[in-house]
C-alpha positions as CSV (number, residue, x, y, z in Angstrom):
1,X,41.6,-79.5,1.5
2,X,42.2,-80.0,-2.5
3,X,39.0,-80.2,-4.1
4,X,39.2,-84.0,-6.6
5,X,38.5,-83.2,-9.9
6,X,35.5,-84.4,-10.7
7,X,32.8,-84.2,-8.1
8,X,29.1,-86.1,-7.6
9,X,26.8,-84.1,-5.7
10,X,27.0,-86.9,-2.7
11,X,30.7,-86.4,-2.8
12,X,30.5,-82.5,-1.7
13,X,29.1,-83.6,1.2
14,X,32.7,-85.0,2.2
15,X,34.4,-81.7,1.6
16,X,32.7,-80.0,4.8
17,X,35.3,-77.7,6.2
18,X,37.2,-77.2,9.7
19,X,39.0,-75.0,11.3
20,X,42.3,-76.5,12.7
21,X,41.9,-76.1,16.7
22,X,45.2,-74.2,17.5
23,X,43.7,-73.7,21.5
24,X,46.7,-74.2,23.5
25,X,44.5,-74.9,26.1
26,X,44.3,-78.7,27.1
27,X,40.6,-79.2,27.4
28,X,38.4,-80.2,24.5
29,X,35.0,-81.1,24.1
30,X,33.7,-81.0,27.9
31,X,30.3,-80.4,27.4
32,X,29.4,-84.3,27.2
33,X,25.4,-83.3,26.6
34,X,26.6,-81.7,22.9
35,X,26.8,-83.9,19.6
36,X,30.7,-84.0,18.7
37,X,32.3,-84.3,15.3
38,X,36.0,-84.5,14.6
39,X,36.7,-84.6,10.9
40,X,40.4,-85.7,9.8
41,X,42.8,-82.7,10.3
42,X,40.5,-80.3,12.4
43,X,42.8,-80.5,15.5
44,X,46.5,-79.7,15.1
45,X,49.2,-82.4,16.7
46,X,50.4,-81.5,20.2
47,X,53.7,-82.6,21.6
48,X,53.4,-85.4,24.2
49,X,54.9,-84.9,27.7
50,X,56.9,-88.2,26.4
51,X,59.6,-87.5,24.0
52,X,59.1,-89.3,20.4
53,X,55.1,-88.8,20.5
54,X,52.5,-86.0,19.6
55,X,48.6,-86.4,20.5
56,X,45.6,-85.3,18.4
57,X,43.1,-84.7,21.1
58,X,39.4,-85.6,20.5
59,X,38.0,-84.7,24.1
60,X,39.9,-83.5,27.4
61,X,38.5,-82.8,30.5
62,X,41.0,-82.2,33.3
63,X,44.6,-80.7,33.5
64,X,47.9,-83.1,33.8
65,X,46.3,-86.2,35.0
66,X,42.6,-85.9,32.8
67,X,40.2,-88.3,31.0
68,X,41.3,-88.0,27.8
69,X,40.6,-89.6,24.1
70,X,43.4,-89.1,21.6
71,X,45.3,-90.2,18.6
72,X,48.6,-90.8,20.1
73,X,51.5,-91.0,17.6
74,X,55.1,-92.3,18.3
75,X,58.2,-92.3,16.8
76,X,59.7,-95.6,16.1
77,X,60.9,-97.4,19.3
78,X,59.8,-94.3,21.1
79,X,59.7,-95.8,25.2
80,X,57.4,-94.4,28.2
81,X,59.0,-95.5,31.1
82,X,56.8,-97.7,33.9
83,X,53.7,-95.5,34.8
84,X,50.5,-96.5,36.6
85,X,47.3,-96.2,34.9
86,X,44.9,-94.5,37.8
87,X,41.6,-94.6,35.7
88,X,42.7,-97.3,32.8
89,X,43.6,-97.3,29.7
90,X,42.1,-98.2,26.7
91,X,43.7,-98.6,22.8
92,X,43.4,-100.0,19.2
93,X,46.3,-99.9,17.6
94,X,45.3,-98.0,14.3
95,X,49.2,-98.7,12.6
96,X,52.3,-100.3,13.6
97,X,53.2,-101.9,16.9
98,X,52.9,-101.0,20.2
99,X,55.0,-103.5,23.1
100,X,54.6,-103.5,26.7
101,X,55.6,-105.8,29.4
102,X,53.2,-107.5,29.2
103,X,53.0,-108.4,25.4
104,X,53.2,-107.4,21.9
105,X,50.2,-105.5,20.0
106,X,50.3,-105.4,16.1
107,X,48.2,-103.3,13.9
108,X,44.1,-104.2,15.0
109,X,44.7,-105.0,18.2
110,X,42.8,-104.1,21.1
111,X,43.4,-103.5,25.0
112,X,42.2,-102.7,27.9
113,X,43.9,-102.1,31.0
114,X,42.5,-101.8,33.9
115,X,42.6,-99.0,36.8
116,X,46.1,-99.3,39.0
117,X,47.4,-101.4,36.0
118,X,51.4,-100.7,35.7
119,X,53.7,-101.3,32.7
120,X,56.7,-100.0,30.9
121,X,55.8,-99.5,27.1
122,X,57.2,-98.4,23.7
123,X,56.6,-98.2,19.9
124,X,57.7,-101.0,17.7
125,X,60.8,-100.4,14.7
126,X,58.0,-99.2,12.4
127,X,56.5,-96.7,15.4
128,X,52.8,-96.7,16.0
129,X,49.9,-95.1,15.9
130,X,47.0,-95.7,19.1
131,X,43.4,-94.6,19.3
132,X,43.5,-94.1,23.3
133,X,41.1,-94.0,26.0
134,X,42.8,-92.8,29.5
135,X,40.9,-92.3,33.3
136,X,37.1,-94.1,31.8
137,X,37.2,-97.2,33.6
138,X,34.2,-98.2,36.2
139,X,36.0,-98.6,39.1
140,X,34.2,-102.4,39.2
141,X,35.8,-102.8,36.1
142,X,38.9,-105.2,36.3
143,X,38.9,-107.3,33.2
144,X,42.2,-106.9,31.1
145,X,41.6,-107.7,27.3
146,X,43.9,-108.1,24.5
147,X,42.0,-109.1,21.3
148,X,43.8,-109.9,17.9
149,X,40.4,-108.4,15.6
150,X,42.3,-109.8,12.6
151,X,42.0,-112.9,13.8
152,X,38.8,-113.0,16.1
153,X,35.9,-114.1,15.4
154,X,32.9,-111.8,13.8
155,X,29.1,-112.1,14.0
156,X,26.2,-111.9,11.7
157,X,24.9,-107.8,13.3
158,X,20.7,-107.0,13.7
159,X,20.6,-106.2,10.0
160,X,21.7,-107.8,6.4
161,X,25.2,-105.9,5.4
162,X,26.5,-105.7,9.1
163,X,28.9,-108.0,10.9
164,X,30.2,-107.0,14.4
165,X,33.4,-108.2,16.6
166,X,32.4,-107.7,20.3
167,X,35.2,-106.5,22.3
168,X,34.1,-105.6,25.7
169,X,31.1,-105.2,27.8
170,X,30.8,-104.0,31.1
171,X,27.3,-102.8,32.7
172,X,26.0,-100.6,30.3
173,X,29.2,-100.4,28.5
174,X,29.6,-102.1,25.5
175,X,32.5,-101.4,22.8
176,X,32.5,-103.5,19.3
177,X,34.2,-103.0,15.7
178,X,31.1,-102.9,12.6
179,X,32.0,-103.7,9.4
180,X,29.1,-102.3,7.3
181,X,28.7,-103.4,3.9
182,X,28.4,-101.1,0.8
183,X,25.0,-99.0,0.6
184,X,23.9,-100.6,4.2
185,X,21.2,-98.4,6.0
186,X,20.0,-99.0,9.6
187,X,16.8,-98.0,11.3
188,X,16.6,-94.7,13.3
189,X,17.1,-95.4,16.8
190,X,18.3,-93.7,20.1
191,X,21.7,-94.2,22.1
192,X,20.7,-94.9,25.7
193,X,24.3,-93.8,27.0
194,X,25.6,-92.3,24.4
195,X,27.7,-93.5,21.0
196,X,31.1,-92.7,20.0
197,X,32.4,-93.8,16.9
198,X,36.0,-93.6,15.3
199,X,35.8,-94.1,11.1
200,X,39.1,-97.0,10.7
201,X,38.5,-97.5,6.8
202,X,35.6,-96.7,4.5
203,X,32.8,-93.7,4.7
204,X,30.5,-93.4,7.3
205,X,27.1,-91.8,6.6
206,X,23.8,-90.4,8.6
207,X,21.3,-87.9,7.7
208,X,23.8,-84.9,9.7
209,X,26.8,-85.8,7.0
210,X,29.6,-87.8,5.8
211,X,32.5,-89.0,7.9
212,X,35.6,-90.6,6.5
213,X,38.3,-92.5,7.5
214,X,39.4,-91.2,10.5
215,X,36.5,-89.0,12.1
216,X,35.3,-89.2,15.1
217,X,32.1,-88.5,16.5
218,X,30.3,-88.2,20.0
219,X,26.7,-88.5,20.1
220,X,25.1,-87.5,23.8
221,X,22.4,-89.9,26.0
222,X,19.3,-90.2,24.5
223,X,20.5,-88.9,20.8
224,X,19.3,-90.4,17.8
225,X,20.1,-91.0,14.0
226,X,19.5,-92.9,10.8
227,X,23.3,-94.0,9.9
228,X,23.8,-96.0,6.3
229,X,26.5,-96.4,4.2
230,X,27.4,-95.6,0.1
231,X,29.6,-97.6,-2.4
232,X,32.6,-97.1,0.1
233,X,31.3,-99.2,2.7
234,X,32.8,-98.5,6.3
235,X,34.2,-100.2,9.7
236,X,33.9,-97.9,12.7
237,X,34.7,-98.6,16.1
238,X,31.7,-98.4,18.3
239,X,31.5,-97.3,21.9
240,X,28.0,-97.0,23.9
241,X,26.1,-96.5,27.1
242,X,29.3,-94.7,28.5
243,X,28.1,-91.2,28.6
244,X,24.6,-91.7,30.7
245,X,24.4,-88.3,33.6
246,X,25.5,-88.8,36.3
């Protein structure tokens, strides 16, 4: 990572370094009891089984058919050809366009599909980028959403400098975008369930380190932090109550 030329002391906290996972084995991140950080370009791209699209694999448990969560990238038009999804899929489109038969999924769009859900899809002429959730459904889980956040509707959040865009709920699942404002700082609490959290623009903050655009982090049951924000500001994607034991 180049080092900018001129450096506060908060901004060496951004230039934490990684090793670039070149593991050719599939499985990442198993252990869901462990605190996870992914920081932009500490996992190398894999090819896809699909031709056109490479993967950036966040965590993996299983061999061809697995629960995975992963940056998918395609080429543009790249096409998967109909497929079932046994355990659902979830995705934001992070850039581009992404088509199915069902629809058509700019940039910021969200959706869920459901377990046994079938479809044909493929990239749009500029390609596309997906954050992607495979095989996490609750089997009683059956809704499909498709959610515009550019256009949908966002809400006043539990403190001043936060606004949130619910996206779905189920039982003790519940998955939002944030918007935190410049130099925003939340209480300390605890994650019955878990967090996740994806970094989509802005810097991310708690008292473990910084997170940029782009990093990902998995926080196990019961974990707690005290997350905030500096001049940047942030909006995460925010997952929780999805990784209570069993």
């Amino acid at each position: 990572m180049k080092v900018p030329a001129k450096l506060t002391p908060r901004r060496t906290r951004l230039l934490s370094k990684c090793t670039v996972s070149e593991d050719v084995a599939m499985e990442r991140r198993t252990d869901f009891a462990r605190r996870e950080v992914v920081l932009p370009g500490c996992e190398a791209w894999w090819s896809s089984p699909m031709a056109g699209a490479e993967r950036y694999i966040l965590d993996r448990v299983g061999e061809k058919i697995a629960r995975e969560t992963s940056i998918i990238r395609y080429e543009a038009g790249a096409r998967v050809t109909a497929h079932a999804h046994d355990g659902g899929e979830e995705f934001l489109v992070l850039a581009g366009s992404f088509h199915d038969d069902n629809g058509d999924y700019p940039e910021a769009t969200y959706v869920r599909d459901p377990i046994r859900t079938a479809h044909a899809s493929w990239a749009g002429p500029d390609g596309a980028v997906l954050f992607l959730k495979l095989h996490q459904f609750a089997a009683a889980d059956s809704l499909r959403v498709v959610i515009d956040t550019r256009t949908a509707r966002w809400y006043q959040g539990v403190m001043p400098g936060l606004t949130v865009l619910p996206l779905h709920e189920h039982g003790p699942e519940n998955v939002a975008l944030v918007r935190w404002e410049p130099s925003t700082r939340f209480i300390r609490h605890h994650h019955w369930g878990g967090e996740e959290i994806l970094v989509l623009s802005g810097v991310f903050e708690d008292e473990h380190g910084m997170y940029p655009k782009g990093s990902w982090l998995r926080s196990p049951h019961l974990s707690e932090h005290d997350p905030f924000t500096g001049p940047e500001g942030a909006l995460i994607y925010v997952k929780t109550g999805h990784l209570a034991p069993a």
